[in-house]
TIFI-420794 format. One record per atom (N, C-alpha, C): x, y, z; residue number from 1; atom name; residue in one letter. Coordinates in pm, whole numbers, plus 50000, padded with zeros to 5 digits. Atoms other than C-alpha are relative to their C-alpha. Layout:
N
[node [X; Y; Z]; NUM; CA; a]
...
//
This chain:
153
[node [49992; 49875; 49926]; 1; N; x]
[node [66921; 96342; 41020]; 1; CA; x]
[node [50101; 49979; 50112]; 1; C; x]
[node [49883; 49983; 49871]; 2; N; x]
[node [67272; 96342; 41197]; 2; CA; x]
[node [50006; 50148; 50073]; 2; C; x]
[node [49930; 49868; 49913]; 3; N; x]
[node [67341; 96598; 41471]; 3; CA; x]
[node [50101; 49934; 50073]; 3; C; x]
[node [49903; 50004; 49922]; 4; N; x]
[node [67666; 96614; 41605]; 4; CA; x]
[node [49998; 49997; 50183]; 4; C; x]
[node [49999; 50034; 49872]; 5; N; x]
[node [67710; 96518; 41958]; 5; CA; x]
[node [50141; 50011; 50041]; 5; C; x]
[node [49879; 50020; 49935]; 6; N; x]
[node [67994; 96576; 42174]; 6; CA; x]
[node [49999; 49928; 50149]; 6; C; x]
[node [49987; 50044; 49888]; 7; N; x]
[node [68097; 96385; 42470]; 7; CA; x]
[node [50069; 50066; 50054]; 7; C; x]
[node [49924; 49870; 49940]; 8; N; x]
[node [68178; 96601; 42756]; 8; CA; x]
[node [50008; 49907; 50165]; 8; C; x]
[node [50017; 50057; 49901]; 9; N; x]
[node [68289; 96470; 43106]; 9; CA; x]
[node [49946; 50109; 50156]; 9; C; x]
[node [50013; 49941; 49913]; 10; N; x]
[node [68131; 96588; 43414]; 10; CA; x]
[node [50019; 49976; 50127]; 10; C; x]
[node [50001; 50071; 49865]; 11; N; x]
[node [68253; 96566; 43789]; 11; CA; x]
[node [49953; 50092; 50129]; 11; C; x]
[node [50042; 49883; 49868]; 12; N; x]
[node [68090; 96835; 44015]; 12; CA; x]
[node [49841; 50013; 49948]; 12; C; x]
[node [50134; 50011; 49974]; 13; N; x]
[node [67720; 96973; 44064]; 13; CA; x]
[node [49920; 49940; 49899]; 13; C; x]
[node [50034; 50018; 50156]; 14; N; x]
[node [67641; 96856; 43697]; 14; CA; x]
[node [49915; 49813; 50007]; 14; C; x]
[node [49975; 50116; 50033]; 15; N; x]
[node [67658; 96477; 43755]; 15; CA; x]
[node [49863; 49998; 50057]; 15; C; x]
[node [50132; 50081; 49937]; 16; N; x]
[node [67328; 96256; 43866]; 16; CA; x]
[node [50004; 50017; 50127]; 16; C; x]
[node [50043; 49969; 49853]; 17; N; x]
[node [67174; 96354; 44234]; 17; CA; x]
[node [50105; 50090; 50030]; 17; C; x]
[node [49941; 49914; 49934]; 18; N; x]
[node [67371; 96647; 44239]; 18; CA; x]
[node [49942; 50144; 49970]; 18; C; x]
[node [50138; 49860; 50043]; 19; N; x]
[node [67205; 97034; 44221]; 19; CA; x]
[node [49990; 50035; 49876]; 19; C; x]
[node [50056; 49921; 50165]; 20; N; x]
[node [67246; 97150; 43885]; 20; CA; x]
[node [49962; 49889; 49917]; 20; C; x]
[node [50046; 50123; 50090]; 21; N; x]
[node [67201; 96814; 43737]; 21; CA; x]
[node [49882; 50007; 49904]; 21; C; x]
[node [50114; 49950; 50080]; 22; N; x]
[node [66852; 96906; 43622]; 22; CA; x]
[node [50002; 50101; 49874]; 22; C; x]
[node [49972; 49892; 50130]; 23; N; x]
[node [67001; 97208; 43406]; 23; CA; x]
[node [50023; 49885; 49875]; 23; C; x]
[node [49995; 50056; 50138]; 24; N; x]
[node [67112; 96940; 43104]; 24; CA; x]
[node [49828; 49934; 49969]; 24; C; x]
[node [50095; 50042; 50075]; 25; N; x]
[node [66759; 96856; 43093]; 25; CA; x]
[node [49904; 50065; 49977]; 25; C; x]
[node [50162; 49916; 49982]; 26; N; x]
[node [66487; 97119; 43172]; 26; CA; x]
[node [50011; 50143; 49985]; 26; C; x]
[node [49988; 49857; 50031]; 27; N; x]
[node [66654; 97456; 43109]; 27; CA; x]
[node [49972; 50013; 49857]; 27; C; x]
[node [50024; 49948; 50159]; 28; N; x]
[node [66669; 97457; 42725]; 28; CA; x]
[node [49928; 49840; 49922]; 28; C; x]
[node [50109; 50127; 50090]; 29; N; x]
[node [66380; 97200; 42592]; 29; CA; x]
[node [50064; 49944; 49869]; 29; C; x]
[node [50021; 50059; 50132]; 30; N; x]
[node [66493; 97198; 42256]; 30; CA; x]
[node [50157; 49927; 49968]; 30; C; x]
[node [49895; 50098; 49989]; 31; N; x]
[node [66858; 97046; 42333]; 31; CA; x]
[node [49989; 49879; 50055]; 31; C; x]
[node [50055; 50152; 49966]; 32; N; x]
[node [66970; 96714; 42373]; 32; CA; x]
[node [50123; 50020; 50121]; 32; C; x]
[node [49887; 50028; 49917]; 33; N; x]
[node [67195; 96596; 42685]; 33; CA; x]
[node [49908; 49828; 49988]; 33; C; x]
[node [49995; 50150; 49997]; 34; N; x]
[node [67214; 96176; 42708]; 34; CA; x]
[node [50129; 49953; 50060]; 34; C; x]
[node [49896; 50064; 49884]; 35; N; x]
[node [67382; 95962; 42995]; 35; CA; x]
[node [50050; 49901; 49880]; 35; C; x]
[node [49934; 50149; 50155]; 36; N; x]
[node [67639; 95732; 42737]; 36; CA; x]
[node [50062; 49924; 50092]; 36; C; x]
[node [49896; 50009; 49907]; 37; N; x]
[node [67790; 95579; 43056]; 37; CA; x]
[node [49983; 49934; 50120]; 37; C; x]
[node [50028; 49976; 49854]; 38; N; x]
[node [67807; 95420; 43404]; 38; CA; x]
[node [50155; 50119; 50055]; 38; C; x]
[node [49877; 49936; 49941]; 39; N; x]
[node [68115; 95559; 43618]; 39; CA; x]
[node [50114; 50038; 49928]; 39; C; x]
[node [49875; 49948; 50107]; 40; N; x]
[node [68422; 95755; 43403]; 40; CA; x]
[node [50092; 50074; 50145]; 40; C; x]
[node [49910; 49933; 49856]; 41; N; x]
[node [68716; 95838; 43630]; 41; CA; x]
[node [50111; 50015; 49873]; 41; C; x]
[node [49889; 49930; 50079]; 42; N; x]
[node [69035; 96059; 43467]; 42; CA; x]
[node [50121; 49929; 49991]; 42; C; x]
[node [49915; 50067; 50064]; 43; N; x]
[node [69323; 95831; 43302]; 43; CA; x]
[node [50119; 50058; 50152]; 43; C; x]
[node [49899; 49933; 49941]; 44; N; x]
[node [69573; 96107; 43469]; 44; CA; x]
[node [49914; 50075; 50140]; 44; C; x]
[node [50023; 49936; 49918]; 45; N; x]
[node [69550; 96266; 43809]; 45; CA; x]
[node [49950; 50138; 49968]; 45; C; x]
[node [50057; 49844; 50013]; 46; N; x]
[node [69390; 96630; 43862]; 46; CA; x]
[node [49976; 50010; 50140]; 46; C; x]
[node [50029; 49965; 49888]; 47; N; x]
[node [69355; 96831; 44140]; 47; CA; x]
[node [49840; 50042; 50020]; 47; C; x]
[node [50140; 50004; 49942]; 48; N; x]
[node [68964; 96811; 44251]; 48; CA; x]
[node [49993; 50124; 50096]; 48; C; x]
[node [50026; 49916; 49833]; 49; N; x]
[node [68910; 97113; 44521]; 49; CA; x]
[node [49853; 50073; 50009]; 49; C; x]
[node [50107; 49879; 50003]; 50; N; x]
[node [68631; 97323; 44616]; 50; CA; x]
[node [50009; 50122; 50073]; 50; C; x]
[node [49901; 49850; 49990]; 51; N; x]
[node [68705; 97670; 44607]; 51; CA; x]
[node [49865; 50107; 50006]; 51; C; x]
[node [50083; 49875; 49997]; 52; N; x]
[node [68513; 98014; 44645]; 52; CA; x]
[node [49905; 49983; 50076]; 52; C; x]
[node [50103; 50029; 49897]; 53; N; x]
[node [68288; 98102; 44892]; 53; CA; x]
[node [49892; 49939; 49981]; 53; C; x]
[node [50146; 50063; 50021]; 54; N; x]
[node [67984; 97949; 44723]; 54; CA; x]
[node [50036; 49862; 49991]; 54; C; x]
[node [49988; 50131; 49995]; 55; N; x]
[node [68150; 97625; 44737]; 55; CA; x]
[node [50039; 49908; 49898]; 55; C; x]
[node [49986; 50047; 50147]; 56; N; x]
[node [68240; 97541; 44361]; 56; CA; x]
[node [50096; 49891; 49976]; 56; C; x]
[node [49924; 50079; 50059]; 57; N; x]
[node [68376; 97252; 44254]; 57; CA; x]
[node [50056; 50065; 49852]; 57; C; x]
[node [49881; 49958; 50153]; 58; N; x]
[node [68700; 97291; 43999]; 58; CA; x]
[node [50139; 49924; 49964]; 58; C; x]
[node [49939; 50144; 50032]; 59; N; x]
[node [68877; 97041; 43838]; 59; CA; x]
[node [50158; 50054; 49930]; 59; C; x]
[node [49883; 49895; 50022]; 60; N; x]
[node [69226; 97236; 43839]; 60; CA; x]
[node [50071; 49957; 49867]; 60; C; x]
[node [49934; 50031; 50158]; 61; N; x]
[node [69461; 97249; 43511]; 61; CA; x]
[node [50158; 49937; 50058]; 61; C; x]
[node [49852; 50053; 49997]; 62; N; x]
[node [69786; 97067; 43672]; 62; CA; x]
[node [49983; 49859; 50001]; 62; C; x]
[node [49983; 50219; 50004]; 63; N; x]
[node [69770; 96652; 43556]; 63; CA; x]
[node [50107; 49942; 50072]; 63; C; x]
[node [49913; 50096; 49935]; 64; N; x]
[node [69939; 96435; 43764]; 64; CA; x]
[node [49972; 50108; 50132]; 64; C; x]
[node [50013; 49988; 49863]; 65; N; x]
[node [69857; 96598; 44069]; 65; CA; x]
[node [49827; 50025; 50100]; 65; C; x]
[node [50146; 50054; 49919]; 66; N; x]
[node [69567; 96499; 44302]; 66; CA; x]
[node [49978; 49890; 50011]; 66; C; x]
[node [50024; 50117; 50044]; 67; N; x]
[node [69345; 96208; 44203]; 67; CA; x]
[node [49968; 49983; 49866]; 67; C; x]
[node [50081; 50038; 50133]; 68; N; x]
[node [69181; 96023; 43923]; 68; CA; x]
[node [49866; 50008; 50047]; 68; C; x]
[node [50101; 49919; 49963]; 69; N; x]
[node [68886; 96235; 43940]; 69; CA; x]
[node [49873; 49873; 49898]; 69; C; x]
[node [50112; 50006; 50020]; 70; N; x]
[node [68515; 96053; 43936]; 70; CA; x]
[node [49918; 50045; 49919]; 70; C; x]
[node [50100; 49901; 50081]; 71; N; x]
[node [68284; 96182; 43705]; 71; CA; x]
[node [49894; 49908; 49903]; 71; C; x]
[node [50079; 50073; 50073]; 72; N; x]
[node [68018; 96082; 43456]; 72; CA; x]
[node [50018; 50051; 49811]; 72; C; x]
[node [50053; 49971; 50164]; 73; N; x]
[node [67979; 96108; 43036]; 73; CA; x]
[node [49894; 50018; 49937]; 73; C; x]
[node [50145; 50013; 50047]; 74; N; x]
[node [67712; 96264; 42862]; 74; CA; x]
[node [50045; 50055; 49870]; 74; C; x]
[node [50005; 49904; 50126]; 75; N; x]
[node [67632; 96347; 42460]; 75; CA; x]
[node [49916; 50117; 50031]; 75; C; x]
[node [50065; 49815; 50030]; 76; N; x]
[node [67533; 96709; 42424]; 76; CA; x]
[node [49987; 50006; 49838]; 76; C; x]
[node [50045; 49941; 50175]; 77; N; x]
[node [67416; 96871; 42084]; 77; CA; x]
[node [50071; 50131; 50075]; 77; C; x]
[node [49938; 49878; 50007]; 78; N; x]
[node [67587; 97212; 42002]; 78; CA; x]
[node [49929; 50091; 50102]; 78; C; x]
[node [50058; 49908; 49896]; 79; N; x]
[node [67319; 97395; 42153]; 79; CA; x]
[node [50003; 49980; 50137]; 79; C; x]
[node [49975; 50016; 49851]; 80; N; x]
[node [67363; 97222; 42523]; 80; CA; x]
[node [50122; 49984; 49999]; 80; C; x]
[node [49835; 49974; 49941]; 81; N; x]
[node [67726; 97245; 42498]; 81; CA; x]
[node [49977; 50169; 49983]; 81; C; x]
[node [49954; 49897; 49934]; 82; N; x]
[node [67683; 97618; 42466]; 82; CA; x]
[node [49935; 50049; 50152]; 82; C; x]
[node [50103; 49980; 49860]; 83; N; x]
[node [67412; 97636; 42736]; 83; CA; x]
[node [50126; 49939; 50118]; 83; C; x]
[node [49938; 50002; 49892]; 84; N; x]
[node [67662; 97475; 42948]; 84; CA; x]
[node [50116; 50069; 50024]; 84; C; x]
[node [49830; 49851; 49977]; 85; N; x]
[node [67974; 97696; 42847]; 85; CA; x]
[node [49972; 50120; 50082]; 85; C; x]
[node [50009; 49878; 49903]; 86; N; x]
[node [67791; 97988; 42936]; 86; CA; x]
[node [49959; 49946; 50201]; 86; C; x]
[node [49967; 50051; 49850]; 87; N; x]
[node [67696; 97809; 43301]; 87; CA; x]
[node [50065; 50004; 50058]; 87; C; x]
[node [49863; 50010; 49959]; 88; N; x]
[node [67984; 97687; 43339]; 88; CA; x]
[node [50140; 50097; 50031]; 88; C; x]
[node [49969; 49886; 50002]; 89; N; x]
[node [68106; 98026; 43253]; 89; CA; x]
[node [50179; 49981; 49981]; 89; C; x]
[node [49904; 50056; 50077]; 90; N; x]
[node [68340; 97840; 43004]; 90; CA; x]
[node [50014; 50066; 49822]; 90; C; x]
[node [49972; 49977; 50197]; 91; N; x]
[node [68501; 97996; 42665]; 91; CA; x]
[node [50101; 49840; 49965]; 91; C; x]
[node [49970; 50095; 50093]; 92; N; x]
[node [68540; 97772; 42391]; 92; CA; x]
[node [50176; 49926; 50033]; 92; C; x]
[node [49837; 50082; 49991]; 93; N; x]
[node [68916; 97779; 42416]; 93; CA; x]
[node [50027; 49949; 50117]; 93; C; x]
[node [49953; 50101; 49873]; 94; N; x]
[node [68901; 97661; 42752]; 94; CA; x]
[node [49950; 49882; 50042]; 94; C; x]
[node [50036; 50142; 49998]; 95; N; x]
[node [68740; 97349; 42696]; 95; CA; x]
[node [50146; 49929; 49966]; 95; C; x]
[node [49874; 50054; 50031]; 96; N; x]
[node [69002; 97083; 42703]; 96; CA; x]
[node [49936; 49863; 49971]; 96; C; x]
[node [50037; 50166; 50014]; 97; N; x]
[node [68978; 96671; 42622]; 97; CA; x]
[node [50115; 49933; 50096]; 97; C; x]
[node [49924; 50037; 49852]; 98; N; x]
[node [69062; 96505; 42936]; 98; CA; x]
[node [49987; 49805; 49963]; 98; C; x]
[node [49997; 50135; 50059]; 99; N; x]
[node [69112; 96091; 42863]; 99; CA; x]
[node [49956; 49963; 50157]; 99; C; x]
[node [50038; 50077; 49891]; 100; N; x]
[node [68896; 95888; 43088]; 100; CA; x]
[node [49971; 49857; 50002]; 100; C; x]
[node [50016; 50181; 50007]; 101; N; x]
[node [68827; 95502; 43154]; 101; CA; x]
[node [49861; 50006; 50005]; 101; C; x]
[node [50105; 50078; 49944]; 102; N; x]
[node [68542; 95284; 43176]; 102; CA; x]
[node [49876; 50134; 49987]; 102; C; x]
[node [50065; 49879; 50045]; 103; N; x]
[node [68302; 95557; 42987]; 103; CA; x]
[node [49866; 49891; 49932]; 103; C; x]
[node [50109; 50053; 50079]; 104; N; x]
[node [68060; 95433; 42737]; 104; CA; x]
[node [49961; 49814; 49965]; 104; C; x]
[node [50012; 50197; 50056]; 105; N; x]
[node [67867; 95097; 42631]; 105; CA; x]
[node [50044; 49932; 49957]; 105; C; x]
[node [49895; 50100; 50074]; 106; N; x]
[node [68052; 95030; 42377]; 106; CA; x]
[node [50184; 49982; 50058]; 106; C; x]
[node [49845; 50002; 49976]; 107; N; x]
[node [68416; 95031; 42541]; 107; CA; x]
[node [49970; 49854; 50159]; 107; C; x]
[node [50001; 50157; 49889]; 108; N; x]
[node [68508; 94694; 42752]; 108; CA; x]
[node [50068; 50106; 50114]; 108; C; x]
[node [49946; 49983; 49919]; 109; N; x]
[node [68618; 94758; 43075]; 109; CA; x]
[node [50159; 50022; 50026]; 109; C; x]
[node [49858; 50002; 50082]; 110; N; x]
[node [68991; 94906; 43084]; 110; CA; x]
[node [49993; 50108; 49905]; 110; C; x]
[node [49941; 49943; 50146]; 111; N; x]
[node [68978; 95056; 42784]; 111; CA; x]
[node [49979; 50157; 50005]; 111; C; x]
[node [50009; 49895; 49933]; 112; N; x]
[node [68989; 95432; 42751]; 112; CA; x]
[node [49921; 50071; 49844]; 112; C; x]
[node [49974; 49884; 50114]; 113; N; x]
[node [68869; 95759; 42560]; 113; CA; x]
[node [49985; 50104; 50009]; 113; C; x]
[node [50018; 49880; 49955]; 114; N; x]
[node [68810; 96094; 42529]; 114; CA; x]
[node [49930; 50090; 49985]; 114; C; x]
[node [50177; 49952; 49986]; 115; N; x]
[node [68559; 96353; 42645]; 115; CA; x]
[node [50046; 50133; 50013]; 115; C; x]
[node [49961; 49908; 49968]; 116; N; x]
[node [68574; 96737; 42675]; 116; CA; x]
[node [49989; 50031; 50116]; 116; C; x]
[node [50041; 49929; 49863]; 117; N; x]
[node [68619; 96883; 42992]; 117; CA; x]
[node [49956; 50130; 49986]; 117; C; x]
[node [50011; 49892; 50009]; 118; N; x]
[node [68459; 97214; 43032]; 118; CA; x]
[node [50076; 50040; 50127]; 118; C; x]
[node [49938; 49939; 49885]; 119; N; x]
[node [68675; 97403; 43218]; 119; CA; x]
[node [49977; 50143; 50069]; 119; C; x]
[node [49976; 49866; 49944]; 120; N; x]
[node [68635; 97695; 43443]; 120; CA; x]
[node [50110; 50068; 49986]; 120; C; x]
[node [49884; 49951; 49991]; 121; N; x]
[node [68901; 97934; 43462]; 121; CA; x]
[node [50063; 49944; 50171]; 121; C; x]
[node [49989; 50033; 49852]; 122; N; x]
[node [69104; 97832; 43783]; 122; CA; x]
[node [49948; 50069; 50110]; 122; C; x]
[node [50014; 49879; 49911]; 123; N; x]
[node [69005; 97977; 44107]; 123; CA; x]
[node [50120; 50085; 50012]; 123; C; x]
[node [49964; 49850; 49962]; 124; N; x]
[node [69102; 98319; 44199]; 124; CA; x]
[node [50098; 49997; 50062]; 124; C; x]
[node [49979; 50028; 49841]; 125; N; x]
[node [69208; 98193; 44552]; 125; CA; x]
[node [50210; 49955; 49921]; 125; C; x]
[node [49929; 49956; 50024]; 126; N; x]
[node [69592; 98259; 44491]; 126; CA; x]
[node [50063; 49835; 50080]; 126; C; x]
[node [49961; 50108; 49939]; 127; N; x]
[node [69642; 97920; 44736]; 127; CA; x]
[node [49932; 49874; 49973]; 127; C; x]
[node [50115; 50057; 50028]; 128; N; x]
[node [69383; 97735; 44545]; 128; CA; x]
[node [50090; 49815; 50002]; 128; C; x]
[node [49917; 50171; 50019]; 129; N; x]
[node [69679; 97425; 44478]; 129; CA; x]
[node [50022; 49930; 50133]; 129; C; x]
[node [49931; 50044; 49876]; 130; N; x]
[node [69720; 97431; 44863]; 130; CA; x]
[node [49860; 49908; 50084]; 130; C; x]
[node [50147; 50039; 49926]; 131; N; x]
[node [69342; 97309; 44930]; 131; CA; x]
[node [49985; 49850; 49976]; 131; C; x]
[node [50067; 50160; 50027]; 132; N; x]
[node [69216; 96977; 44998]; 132; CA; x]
[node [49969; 49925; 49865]; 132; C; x]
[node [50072; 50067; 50105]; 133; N; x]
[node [69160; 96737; 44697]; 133; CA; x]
[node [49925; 49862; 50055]; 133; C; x]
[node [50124; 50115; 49996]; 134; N; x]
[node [68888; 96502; 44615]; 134; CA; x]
[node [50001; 49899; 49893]; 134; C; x]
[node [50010; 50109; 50132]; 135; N; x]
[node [68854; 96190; 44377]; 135; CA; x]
[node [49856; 49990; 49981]; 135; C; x]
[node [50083; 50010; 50047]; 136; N; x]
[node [68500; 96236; 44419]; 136; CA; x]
[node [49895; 50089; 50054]; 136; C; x]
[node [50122; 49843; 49923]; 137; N; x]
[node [68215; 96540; 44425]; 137; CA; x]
[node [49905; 49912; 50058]; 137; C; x]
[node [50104; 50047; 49941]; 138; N; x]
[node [67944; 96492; 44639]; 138; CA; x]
[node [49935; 50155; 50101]; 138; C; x]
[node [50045; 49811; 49952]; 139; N; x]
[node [67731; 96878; 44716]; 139; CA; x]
[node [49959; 49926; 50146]; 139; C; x]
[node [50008; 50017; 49820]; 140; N; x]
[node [67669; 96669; 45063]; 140; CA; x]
[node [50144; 49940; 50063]; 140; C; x]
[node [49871; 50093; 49965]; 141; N; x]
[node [67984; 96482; 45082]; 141; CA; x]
[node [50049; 50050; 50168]; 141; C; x]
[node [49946; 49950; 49839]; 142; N; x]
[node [68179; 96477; 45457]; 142; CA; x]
[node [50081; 50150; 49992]; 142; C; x]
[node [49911; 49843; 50003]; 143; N; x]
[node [68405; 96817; 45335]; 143; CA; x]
[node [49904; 50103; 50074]; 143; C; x]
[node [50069; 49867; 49948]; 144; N; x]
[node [68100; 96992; 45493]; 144; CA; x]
[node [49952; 50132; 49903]; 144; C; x]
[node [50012; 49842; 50005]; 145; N; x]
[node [68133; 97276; 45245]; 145; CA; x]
[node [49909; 49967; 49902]; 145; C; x]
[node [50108; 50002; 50062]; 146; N; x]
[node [67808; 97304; 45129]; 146; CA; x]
[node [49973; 50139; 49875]; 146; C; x]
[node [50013; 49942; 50148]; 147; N; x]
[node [67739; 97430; 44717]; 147; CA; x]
[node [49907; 50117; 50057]; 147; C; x]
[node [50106; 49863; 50031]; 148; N; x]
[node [67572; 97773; 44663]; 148; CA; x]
[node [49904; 50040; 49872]; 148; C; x]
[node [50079; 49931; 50157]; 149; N; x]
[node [67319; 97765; 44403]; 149; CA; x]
[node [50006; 50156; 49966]; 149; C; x]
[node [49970; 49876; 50101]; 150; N; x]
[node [67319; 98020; 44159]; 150; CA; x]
[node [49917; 50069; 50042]; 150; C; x]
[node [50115; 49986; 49969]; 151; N; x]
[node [67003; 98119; 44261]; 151; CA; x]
[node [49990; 50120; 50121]; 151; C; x]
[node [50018; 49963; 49819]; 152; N; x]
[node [67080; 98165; 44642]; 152; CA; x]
[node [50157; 50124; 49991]; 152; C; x]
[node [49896; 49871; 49985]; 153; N; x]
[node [67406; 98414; 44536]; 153; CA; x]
[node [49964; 50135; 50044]; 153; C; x]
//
């Protein structure tokens, strides 16, 4: 009994001790999410910012500029990759495969591969390239700008 699994990388509220974190496990029971991973950071630069008034981390679409963005690897089943598209308030075609290091058990240290990013659409914010970047989320981190659950909109 194979089910397909995709590896998807995550570097904002998603990851371990951060707020939504709990969504890959307790919103939809009958999907799978699984940590395959310690620390995965992005091969190529990306611009990291957090944008919109609720505070959103968004892992911009221009490579080579920013950092080599932090993040973690998890398998999903079909059904928690769509649960997180719609979240994420990600279409299909805007998932991308972003090449990251130092991912799964089986890969030595060094070595690389690749995971989907779900992508948001970029922010709105017309100066969004002009904002602070980050190499690593943290919904308390020193930036101050504190996340807006979905919840609290």
């Amino acid at each position: 009994n194979s089910i397909d699994m995709t590896h998807i990388f995550v570097y904002g509220t998603l990851k371990r001790g951060q707020p939504n974190h709990y969504r890959m496990f307790l919103t939809v029971p009958t999907a799978s999410a699984e940590f395959s991973g310690l620390a995965a950071c992005t091969v190529q630069k990306y611009p990291l910012v957090i944008a919109t008034q609720h505070n959103i981390p968004f892992l911009g679409s221009i490579p080579g500029d920013g950092h080599r963005v932090q993040g973690e690897i998890y398998k999903v089943d079909d059904q928690m990759l769509n649960f997180l598209d719609d979240f994420e308030q990600c279409t299909r075609g805007a998932r991308s495969l972003v090449e990251v290091m130092e991912v799964a058990k089986d890969l030595k240290a060094g070595s690389t591969a690749e995971a989907v990013r779900l992508q948001h659409t970029d922010p709105t914010s017309p100066d969004w390239p002009s904002l602070p970047t980050y190499e690593n989320y943290d919904a308390r981190g020193a930036h101050r700008l504190e996340y807006v659950p979905r919840e609290a909109r």
